[in-house]
mmCIF file of the C-alpha atoms, coordinates in Angstrom:
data_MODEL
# 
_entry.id   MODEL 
# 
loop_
_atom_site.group_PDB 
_atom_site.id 
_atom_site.type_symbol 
_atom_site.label_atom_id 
_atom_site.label_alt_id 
_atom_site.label_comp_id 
_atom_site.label_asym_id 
_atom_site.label_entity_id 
_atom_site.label_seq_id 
_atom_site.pdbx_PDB_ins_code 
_atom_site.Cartn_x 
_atom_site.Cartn_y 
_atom_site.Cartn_z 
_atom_site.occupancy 
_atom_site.B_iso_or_equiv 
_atom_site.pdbx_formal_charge 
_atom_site.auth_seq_id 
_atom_site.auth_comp_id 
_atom_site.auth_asym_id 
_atom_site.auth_atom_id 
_atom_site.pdbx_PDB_model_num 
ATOM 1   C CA . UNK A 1 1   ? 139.087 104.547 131.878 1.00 0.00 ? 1   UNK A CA 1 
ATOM 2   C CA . UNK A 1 2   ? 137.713 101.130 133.429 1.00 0.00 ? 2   UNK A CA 1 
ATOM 3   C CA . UNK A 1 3   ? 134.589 101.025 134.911 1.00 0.00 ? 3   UNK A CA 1 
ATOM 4   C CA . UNK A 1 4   ? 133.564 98.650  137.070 1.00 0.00 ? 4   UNK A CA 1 
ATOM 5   C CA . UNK A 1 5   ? 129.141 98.574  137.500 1.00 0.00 ? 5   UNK A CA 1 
ATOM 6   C CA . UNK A 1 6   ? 127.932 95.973  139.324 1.00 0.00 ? 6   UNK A CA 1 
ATOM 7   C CA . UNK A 1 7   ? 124.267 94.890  137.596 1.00 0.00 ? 7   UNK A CA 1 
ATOM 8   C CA . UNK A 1 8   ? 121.351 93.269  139.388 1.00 0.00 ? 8   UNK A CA 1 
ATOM 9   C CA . UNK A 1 9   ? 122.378 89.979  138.852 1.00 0.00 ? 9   UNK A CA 1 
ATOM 10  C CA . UNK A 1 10  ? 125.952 90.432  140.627 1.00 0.00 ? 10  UNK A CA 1 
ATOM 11  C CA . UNK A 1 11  ? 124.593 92.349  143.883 1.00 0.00 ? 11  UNK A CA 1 
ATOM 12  C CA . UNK A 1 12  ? 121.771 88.971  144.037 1.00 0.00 ? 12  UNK A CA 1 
ATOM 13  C CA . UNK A 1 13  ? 124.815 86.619  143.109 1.00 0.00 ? 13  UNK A CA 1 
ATOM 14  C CA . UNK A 1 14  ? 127.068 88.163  146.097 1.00 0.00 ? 14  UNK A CA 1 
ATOM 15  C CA . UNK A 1 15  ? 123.924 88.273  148.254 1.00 0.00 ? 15  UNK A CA 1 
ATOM 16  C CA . UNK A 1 16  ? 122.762 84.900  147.454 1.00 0.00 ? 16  UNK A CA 1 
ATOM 17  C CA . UNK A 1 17  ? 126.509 83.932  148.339 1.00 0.00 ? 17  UNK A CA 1 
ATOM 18  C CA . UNK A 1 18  ? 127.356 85.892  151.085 1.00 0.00 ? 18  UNK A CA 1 
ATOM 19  C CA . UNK A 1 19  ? 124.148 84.251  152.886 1.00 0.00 ? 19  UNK A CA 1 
ATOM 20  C CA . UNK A 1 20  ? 124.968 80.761  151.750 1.00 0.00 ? 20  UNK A CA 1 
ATOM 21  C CA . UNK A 1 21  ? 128.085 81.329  153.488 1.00 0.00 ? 21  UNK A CA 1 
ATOM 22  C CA . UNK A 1 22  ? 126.149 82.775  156.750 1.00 0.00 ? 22  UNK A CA 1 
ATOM 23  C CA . UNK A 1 23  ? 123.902 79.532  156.933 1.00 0.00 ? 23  UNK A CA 1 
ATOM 24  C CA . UNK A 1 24  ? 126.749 77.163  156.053 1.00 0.00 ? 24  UNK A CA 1 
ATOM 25  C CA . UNK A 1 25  ? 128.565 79.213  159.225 1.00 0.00 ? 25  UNK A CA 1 
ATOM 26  C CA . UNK A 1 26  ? 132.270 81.484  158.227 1.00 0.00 ? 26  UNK A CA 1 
ATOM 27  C CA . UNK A 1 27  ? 135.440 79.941  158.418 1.00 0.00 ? 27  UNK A CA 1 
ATOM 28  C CA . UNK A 1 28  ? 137.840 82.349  160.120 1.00 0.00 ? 28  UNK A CA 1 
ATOM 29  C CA . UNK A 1 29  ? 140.968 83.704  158.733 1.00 0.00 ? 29  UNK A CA 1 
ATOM 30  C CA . UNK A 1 30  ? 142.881 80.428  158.607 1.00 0.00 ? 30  UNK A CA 1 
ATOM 31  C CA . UNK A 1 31  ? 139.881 79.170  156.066 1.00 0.00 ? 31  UNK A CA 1 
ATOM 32  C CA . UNK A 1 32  ? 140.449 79.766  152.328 1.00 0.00 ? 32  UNK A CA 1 
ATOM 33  C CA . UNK A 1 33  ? 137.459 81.837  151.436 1.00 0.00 ? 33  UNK A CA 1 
ATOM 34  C CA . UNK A 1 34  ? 138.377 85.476  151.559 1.00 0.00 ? 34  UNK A CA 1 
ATOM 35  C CA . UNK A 1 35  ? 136.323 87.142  154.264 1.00 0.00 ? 35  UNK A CA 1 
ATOM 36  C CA . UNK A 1 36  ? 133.405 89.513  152.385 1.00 0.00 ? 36  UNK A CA 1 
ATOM 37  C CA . UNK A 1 37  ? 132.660 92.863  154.241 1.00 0.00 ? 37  UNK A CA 1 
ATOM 38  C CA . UNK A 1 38  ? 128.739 92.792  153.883 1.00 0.00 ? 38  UNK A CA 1 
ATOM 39  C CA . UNK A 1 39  ? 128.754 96.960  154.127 1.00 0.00 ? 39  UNK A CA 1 
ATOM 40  C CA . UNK A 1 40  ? 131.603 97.302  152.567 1.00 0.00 ? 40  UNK A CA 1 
ATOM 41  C CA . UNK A 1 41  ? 129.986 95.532  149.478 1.00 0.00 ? 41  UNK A CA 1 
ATOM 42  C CA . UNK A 1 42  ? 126.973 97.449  149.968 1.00 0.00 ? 42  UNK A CA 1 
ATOM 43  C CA . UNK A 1 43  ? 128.547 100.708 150.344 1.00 0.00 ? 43  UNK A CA 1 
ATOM 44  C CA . UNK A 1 44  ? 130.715 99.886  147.033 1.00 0.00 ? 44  UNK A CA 1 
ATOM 45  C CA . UNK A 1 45  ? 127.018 98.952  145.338 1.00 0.00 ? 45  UNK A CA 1 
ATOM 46  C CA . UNK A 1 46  ? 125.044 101.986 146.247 1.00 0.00 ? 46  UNK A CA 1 
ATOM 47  C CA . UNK A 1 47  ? 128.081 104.512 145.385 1.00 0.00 ? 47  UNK A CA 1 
ATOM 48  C CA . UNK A 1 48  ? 128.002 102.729 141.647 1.00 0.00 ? 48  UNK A CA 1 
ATOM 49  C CA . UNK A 1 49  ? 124.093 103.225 141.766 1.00 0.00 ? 49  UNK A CA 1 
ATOM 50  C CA . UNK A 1 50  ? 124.968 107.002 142.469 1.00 0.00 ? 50  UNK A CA 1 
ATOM 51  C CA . UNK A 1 51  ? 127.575 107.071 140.007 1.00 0.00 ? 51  UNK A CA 1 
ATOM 52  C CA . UNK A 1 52  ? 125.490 105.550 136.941 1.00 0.00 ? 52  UNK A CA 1 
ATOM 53  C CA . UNK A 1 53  ? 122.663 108.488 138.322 1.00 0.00 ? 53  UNK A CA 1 
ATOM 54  C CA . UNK A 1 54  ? 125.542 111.218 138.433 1.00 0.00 ? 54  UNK A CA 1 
ATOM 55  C CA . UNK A 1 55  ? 126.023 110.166 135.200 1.00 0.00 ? 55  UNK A CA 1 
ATOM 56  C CA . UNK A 1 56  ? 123.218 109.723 133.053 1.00 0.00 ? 56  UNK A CA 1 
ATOM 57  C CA . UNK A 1 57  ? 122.455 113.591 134.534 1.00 0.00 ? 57  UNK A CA 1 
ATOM 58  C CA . UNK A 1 58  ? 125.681 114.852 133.718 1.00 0.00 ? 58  UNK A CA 1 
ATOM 59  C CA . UNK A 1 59  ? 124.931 112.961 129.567 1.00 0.00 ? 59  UNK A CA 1 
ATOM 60  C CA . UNK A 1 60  ? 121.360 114.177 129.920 1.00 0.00 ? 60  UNK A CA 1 
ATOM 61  C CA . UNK A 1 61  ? 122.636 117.920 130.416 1.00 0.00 ? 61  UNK A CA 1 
ATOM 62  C CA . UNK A 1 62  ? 125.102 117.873 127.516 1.00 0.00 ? 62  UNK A CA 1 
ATOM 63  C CA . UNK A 1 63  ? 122.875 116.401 125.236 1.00 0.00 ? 63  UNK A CA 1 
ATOM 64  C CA . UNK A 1 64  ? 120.323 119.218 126.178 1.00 0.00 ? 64  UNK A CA 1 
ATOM 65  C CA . UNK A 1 65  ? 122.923 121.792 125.681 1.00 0.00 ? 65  UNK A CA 1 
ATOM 66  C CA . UNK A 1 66  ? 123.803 120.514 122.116 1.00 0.00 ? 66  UNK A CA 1 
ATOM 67  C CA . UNK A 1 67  ? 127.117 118.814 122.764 1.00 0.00 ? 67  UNK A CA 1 
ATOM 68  C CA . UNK A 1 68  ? 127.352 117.454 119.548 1.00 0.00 ? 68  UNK A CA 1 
ATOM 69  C CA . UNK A 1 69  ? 129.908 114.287 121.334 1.00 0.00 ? 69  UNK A CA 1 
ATOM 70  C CA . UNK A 1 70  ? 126.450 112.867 123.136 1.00 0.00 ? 70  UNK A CA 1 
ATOM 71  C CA . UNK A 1 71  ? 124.132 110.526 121.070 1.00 0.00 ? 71  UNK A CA 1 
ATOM 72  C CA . UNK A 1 72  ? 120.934 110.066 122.030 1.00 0.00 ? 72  UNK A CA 1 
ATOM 73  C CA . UNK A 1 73  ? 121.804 106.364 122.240 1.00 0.00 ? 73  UNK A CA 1 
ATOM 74  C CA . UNK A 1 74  ? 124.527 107.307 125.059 1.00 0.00 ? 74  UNK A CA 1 
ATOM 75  C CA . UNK A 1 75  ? 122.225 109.015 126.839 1.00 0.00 ? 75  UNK A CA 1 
ATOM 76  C CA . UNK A 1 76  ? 119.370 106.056 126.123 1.00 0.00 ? 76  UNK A CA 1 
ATOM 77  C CA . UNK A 1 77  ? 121.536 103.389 127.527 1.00 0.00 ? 77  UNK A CA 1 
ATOM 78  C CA . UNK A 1 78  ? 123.117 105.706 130.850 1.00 0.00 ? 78  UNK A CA 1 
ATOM 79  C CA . UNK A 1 79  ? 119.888 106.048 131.709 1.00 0.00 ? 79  UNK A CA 1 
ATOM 80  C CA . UNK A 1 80  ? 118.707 102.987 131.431 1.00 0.00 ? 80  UNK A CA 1 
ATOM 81  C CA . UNK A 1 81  ? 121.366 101.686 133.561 1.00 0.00 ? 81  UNK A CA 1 
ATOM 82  C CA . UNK A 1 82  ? 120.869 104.131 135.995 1.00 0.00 ? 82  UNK A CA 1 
ATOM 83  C CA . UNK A 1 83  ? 116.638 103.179 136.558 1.00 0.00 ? 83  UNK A CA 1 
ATOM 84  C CA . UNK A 1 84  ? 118.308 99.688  136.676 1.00 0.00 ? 84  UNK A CA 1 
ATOM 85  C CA . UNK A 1 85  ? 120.918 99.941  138.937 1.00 0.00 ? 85  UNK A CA 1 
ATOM 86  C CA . UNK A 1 86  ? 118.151 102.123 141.074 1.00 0.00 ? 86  UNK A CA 1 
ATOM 87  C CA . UNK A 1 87  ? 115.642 99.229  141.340 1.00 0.00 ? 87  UNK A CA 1 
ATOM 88  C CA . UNK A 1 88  ? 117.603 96.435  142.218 1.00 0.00 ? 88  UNK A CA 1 
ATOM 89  C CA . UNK A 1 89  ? 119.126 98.663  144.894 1.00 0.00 ? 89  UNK A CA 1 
ATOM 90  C CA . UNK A 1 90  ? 115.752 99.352  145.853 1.00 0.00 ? 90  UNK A CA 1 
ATOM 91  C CA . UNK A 1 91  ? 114.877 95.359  145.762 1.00 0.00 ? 91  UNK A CA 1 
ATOM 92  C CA . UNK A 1 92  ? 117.898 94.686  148.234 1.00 0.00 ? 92  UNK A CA 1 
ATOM 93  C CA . UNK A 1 93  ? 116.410 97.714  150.212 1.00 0.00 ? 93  UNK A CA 1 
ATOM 94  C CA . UNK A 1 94  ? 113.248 95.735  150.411 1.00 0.00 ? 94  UNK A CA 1 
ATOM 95  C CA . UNK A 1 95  ? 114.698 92.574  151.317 1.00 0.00 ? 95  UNK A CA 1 
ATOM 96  C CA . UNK A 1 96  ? 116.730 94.061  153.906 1.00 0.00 ? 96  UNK A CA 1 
ATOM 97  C CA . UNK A 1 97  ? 114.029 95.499  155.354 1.00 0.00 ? 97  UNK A CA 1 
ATOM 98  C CA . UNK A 1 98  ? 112.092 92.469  155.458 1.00 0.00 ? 98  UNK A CA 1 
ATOM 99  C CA . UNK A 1 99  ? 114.745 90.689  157.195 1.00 0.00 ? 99  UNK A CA 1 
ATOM 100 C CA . UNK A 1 100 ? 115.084 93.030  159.664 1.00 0.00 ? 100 UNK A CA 1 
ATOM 101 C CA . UNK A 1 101 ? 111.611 93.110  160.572 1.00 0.00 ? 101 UNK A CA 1 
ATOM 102 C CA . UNK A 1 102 ? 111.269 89.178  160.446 1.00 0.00 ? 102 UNK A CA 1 
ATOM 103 C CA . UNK A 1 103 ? 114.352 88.648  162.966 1.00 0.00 ? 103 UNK A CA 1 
ATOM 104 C CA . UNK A 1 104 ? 112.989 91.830  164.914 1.00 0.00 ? 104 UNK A CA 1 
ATOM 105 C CA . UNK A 1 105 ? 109.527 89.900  165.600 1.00 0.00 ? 105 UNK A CA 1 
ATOM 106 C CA . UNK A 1 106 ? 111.241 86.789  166.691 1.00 0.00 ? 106 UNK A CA 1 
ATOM 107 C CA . UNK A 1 107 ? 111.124 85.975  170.682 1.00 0.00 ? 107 UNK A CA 1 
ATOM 108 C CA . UNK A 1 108 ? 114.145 85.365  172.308 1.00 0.00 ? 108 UNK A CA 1 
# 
């Protein structure tokens, strides 16, 4: 099974490039950059934030039952994943939110 987490650095690396592309104005579908779904992208980000916490519960409450196929190192590293995945959603959050408010405070 391949999975597929996208870590802090990746969601600011497609932020930081999905912006660039908003200042430097889209090209349209005859352009050759692929058009990026901004919610789609988040949506994709906070379901593998979800799935890394799913997770590290689901390894936390083996381990605590005794299964003797989860290492405390497995568990370690889920959940350290998970409080990371957590907080940089939480940073984006933040930004987000500060965006908003700035453009909601400018006068028309």
């Amino acid at each position: 099974m391949s999975e597929t987490i996208i870590g802090p650095s990746e969601v600011l690396h497609r932020l930081r490039a999905l912006s660039g592309r908003l200042e430097g104005g889209l090209e349209g579908p005859s352009g050759a950059a692929p058009r990026a779904d901004f919610s789609e992208v988040l949506k994709r980000s906070l379901d593998q934030v979800n799935e890394a916490q799913q997770k590290a519960a689901s390894l936390g409450q083996s381990f605590e039952m005794g299964d003797p196929n989860v290492s405390v190192v497995d568990l370690m590293v889920a959940t350290q994943k998970s409080s990371l995945s957590f907080q940089a959603a939480t940073q984006v959050r933040n930004k987000l939110v500060a965006a908003y408010q700035e453009i909601m405070s400018m006068q028309v």
